[in-house]
N, C-alpha and C positions, 0 to 999 in steps of 0.2 A: 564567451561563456566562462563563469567561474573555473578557475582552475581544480579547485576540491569535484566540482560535478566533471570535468573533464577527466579525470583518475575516474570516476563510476562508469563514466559513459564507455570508456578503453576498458575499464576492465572487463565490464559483463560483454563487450563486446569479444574480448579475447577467449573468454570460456565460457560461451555460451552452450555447446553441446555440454561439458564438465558440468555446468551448474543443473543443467536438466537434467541428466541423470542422479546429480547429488540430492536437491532438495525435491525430487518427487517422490524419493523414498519416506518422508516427512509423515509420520501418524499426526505429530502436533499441527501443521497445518491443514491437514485433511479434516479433524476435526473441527479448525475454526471454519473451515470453506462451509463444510456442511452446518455448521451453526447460523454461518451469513444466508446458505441457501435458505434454511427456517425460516428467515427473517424476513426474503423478499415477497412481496406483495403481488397479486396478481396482477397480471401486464406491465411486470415495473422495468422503470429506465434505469440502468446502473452505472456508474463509471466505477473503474476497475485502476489504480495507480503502482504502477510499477508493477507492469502484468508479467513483464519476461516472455517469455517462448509461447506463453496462451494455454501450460497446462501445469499444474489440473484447472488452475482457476476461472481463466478466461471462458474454455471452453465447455466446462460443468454449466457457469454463470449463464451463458447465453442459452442453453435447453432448457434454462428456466426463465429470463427473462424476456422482455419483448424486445428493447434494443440493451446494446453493451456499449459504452466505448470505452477504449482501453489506452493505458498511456504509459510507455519507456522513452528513456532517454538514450537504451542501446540500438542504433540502425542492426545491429546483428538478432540483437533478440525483435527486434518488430519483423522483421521477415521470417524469423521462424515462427511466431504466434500468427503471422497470415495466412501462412498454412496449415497450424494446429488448429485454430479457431476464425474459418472465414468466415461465419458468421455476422461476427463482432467488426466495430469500425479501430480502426487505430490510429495514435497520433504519436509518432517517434519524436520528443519534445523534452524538455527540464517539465516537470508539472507544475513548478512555479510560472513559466513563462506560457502557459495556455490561459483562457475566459473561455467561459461554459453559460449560458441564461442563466439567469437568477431564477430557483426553485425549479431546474429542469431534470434534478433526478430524484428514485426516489430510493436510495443507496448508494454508499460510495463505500467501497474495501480498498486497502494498502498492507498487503503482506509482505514485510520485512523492505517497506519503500522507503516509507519517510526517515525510516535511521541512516538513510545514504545522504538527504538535507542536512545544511550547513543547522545548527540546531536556531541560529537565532533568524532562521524564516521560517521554522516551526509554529508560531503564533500567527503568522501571515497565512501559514497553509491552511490552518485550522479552518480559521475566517474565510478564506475561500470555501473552503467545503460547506462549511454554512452556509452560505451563501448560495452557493448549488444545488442544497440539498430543496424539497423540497418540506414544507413544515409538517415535523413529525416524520422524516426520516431517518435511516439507520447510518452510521458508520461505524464499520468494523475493521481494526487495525493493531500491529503487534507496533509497539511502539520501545523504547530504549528502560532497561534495568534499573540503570544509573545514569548517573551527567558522564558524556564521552564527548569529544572533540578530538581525534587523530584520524591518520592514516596509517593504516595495514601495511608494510613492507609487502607479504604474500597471503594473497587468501583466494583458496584455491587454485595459487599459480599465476595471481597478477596481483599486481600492487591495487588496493581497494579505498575509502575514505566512509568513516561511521563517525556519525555524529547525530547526539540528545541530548534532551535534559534530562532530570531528577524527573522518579516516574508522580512526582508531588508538583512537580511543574507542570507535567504536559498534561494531567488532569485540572491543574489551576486556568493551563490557557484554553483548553477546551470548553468549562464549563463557562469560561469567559467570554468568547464567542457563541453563545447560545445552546451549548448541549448539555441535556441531561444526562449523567453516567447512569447507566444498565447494569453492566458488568463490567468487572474490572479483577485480573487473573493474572499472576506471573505464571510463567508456566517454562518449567526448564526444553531447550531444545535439541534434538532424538536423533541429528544425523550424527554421523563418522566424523569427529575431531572438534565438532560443537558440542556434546552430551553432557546437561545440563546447563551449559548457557541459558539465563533467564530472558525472556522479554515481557514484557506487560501488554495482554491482550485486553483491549478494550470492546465494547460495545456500550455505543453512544445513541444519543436521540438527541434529535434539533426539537428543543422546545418549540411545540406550536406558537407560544407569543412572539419567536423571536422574530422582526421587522428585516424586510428584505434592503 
């Protein structure tokens, strides 16, 4: 395993209860959860990346969906989402290193996952989700401010690794793999020692023509 996903994988593993009490406090993700609820379809299949502990998101997702499945890189946070949300299926994995059917879902969300990617498999992830999604699905995701590539000495009490591009890249590579942009929102973020940190909240759609 890469060493940068190695620092993500140790860290959320180390403060896995720490992170669940911090960011459930979150209004700004509460609202995007329920915006992606809007969005799902009935009987829809979802994958969920970078689910953590299974709350709120995992375990909202699945009283509305038909199936979930959910995807960390932390073995700490997949055992606590097995129990928040048994439900849902999981797979304690990089998300780069899973394959899903071509057009087997029909939504895909990543709250605050993909800025933990190395940013230049960012354009790779994209295209997998496309590829997943099925035509005329959603994906909803906070995505990076700015171009970032380092690691966090401490955040929340381990050493961490954030990495993106320019939020005018990650809409170039998006639409470049097949998705329409919907919505697109900075939105400053609302917990204890983050307040105002931007991310770019996206809502996409896999154009119908795009070819599997």
């Amino acid at each position: 395993m890469d060493e940068r996903k190695k620092i993500v994988r140790d860290a959320y593993d180390r403060i896995a209860d720490r992170y669940l009490a911090w960011s459930g406090a979150s209004a700004v993700r509460a609202h995007y959860l329920d915006k992606f609820l809007r969005l799902l379809p009935a009987n829809a299949t979802v994958l969920e990346l970078g689910c953590g502990a299974g709350l709120p998101a995992t375990k909202a997702i699945a009283t509305r969906a038909a199936h979930v499945a959910a995807v960390d890189i932390s073995p700490r946070q997949i055992a606590l989402a097995r129990k928040n949300a048994p439900a849902a299926t999981f797979f304690c994995a990089d998300m780069m290193a899973l394959e899903f059917p071509a057009a087997g879902f029909d939504a895909v969300c990543a709250f605050y996952a993909i800025t933990h990617l190395p940013r230049d498999e960012h354009g790779e992830m994209f295209a997998r989700i496309a590829r997943w999604l099925k035509p005329g699905g959603i994906f909803l995701a906070s995505l990076g401010a700015s171009a970032m590539d380092e690691p966090a000495d401490d955040w929340l009490g381990a050493p961490n690794y954030f990495s993106h591009p320019t939020p005018e890249e990650s809409l170039r590579l998006l639409t470049t793999v097949g998705f329409t942009i919907e919505e697109q929102e900075m939105a400053g973020q609302d917990l204890p020692g983050e307040e105002g940190l931007p991310f770019l909240w996206v809502v996409a759609r896999k154009r119908p023509t795009q070819t599997e």
